[in-house]
C-alpha positions as CSV (number, residue, x, y, z in Angstrom):
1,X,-15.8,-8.4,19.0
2,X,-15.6,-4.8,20.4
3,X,-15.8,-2.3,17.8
4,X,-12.6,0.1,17.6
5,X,-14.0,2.7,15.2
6,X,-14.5,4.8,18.0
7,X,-10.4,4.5,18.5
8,X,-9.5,4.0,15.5
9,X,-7.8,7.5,13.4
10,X,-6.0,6.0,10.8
11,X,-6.9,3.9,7.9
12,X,-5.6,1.8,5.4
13,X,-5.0,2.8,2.0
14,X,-4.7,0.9,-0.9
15,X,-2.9,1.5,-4.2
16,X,-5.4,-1.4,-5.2
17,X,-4.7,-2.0,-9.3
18,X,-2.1,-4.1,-9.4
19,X,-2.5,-5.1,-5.7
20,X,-2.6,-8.9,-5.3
21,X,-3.5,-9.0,-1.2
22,X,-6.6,-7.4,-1.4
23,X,-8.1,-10.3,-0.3
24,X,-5.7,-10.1,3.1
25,X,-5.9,-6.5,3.6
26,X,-10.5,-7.5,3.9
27,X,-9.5,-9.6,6.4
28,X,-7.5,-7.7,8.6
29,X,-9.3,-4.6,8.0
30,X,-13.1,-6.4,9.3
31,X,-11.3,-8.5,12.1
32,X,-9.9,-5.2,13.6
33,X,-12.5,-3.1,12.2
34,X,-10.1,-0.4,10.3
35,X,-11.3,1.2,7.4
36,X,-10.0,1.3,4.4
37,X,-9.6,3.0,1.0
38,X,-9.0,1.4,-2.4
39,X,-7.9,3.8,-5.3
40,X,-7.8,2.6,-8.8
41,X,-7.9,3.4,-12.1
42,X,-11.0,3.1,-14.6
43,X,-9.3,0.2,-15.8
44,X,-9.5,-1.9,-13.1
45,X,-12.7,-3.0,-11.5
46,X,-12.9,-3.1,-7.5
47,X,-15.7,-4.5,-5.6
48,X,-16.2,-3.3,-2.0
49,X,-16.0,-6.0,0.3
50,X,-17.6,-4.2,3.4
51,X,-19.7,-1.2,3.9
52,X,-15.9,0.1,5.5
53,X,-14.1,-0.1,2.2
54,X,-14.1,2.8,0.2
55,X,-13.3,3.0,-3.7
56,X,-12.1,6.4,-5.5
57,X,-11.8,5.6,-8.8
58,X,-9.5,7.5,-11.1
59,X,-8.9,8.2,-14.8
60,X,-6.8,5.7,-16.7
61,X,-3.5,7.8,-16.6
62,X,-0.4,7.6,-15.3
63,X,0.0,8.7,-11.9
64,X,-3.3,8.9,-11.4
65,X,-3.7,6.5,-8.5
66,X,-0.8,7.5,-7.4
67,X,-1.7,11.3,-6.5
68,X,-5.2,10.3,-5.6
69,X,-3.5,8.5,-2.8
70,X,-0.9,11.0,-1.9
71,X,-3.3,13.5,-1.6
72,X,-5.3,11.1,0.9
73,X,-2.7,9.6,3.1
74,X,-2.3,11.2,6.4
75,X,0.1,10.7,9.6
76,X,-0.2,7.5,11.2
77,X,-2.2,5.6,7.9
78,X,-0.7,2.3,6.6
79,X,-0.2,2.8,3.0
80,X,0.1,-0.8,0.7
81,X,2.1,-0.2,-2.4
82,X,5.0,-1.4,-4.7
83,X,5.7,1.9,-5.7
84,X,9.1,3.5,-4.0
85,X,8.1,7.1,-4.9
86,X,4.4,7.0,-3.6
87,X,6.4,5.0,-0.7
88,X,8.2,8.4,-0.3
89,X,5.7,10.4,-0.2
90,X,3.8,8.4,2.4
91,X,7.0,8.9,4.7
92,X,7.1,12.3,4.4
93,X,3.4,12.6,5.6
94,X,4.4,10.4,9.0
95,X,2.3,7.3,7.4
96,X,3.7,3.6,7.2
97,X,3.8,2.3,3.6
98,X,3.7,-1.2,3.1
99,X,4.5,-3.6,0.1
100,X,2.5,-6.1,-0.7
101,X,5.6,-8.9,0.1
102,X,5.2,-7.9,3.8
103,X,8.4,-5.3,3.2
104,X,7.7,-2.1,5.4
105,X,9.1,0.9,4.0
106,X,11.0,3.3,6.5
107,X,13.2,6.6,6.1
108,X,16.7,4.5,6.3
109,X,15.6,2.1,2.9
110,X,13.8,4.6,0.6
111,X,16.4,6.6,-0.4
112,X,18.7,3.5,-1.4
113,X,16.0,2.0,-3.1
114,X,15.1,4.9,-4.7
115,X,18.3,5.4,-6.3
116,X,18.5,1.8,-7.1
117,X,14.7,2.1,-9.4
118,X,16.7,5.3,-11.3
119,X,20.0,3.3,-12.0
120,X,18.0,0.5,-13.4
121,X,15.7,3.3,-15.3
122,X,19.2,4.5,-16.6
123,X,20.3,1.2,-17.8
124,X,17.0,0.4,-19.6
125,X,16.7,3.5,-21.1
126,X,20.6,3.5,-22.2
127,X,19.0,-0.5,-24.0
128,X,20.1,-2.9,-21.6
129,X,17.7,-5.3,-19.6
130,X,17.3,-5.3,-15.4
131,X,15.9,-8.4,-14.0
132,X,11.8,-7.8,-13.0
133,X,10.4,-8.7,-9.5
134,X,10.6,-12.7,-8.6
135,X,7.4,-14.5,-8.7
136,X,4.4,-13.4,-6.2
137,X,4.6,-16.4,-3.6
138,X,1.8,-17.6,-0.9
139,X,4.2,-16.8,1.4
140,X,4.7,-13.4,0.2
141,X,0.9,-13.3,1.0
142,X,1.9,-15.0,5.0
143,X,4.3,-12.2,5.6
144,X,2.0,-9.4,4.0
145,X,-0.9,-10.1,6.4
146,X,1.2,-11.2,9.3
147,X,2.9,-7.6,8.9
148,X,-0.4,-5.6,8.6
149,X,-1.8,-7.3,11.3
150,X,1.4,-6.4,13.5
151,X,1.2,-3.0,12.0
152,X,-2.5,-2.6,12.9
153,X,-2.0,-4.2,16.4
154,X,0.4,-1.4,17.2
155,X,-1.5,1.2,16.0
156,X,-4.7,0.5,17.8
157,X,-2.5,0.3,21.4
158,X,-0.9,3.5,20.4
């Protein structure tokens, strides 16, 4: 395979403690030779899978991870995270953030899911119950990679 580091100016970040497609993200990031940076927190252990993953580990606080990667992510990176606020803030920089279901992130669904996250923070807090995420799926794990890949694909013809 040809190598595309020479091409390649973005990378893939990872907001990699609760992440479960690490696995995936390995994959596509040594079969199209994209680097890629994992950011967790003390509690979490990461283990490099390549000499082009790179781990910043962070204190065990909130927003931590969060910030590290904000202050990391640059225009045109691919950003994998559940978080809608970090999503934001990867849109505002020009990068691409990805969930780990496969759902891309874009300036038309933030804001809508944004203020759907503070109505059900509203409800809890006020003592009633939201429902939590469905079940992580394979399939989820299918769409996530087949998206990245796509994602990646573009990028490196772009």
């Amino acid at each position: 395979m040809t190598s595309n580091s020479s091409r390649t100016t973005f990378k893939i970040l990872v907001d990699a403690d609760s992440c479960p497609v690490k696995d995936s993200i390995y994959k596509v990031a040594q079969d199209l030779d994209i680097p890629v940076l994992l950011v967790a927190s003390t509690s979490h252990r990461i283990y490099d899978e390549s000499d082009k993953v790179r781990t910043i580990t962070v204190d065990n606080v909130p927003q931590a991870a969060d910030i590290a990667l904000a202050n990391n992510v640059a225009a045109g990176d691919i950003l994998v995270t559940g978080d809608y606020g970090l999503a934001a803030v990867a849109l505002s920089k020009q990068a691409t953030p990805l969930s780990p279901r496969g759902f891309i992130f874009t300036d038309r669904n933030i804001e809508s899911l944004l203020l759907q996250k503070h109505i059900e923070a509203k409800i809890r807090m006020a003592g009633g119950r939201t429902n939590g995420p469905r079940a992580f799926t394979v399939a989820d794990t299918h769409r996530f990679e087949k998206t990245l890949r796509k994602l990646v694909s573009l990028r490196l013809q772009g």
